[in-house]
PLY file of the C-alpha trace (Angstrom):
ply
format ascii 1.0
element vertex 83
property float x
property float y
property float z
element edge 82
property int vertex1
property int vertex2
end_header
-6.72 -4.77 -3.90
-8.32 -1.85 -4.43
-11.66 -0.43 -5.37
-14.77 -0.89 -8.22
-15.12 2.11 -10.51
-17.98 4.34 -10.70
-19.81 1.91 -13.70
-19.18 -1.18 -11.40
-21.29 0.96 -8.31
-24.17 2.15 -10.38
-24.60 -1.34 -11.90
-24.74 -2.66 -8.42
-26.98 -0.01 -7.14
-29.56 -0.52 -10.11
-29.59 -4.51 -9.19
-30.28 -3.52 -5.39
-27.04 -4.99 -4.76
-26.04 -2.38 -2.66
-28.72 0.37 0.16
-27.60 3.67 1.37
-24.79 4.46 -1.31
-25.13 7.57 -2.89
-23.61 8.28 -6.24
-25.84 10.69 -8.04
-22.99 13.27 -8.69
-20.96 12.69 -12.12
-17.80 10.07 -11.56
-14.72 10.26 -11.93
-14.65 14.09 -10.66
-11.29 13.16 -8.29
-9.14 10.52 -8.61
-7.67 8.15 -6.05
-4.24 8.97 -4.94
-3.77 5.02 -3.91
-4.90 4.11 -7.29
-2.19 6.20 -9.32
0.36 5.41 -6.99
-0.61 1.61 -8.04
-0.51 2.47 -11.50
3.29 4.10 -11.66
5.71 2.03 -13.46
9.78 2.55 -13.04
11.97 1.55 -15.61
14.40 -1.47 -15.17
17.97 -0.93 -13.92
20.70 -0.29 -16.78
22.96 -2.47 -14.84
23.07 -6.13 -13.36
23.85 -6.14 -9.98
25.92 -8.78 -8.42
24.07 -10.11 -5.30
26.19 -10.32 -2.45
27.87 -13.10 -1.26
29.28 -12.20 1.80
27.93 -12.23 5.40
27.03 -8.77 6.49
28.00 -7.19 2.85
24.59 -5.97 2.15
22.31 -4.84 5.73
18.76 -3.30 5.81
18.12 -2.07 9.10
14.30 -0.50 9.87
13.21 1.53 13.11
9.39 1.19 13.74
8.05 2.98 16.82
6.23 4.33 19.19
3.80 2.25 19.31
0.45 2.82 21.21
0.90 -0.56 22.86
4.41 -1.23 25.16
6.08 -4.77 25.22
6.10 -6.71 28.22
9.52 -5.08 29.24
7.71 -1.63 28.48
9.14 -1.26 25.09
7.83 1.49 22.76
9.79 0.73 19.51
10.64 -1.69 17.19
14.13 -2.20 15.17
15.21 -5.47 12.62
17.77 -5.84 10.74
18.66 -8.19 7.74
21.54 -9.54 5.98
0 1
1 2
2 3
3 4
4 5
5 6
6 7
7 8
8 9
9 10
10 11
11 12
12 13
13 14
14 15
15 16
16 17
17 18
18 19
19 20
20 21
21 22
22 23
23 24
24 25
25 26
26 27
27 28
28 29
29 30
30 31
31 32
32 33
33 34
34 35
35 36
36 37
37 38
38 39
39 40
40 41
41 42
42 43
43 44
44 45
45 46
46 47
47 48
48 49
49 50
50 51
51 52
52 53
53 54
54 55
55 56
56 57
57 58
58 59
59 60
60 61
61 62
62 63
63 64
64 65
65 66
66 67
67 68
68 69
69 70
70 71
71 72
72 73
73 74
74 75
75 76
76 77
77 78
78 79
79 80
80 81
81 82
């Protein structure tokens, strides 16, 4: 996932592997906000977690919506849940 780098584009261009793609200007002016995101690291947890054992002990519950397109029953939004 992701993209080539500016060397990877100009070799491409010079072997006609690529028309129409302009990269005269210098590279690596900006930088790609996906590509340092991609790049972070976190450091590990100090502590070992016990996973749970229990039904319901532990729940993760997301709410997605509205969406552009309505379910059957004319729904707009989305929620699921897991234990």
């Amino acid at each position: 996932f992701g993209h080539v780098g500016d060397g990877t584009l100009k070799t491409m261009i010079s072997k006609g592997m690529v028309e129409g793609l302009d990269v005269s200007g210098k590279g690596g002016q900006g930088q790609c906000e996906d590509c340092i995101f991609g790049k972070q690291a976190r450091r590990p947890f100090d502590e070992v977690v016990e996973p749970e054992t229990e039904v319901l002990e532990w729940v993760h519950i997301d709410l997605w919506g509205p969406s552009q397109v309505m379910s059957k029953s004319g729904k707009q939004y989305m929620m699921t849940i897991s234990d």
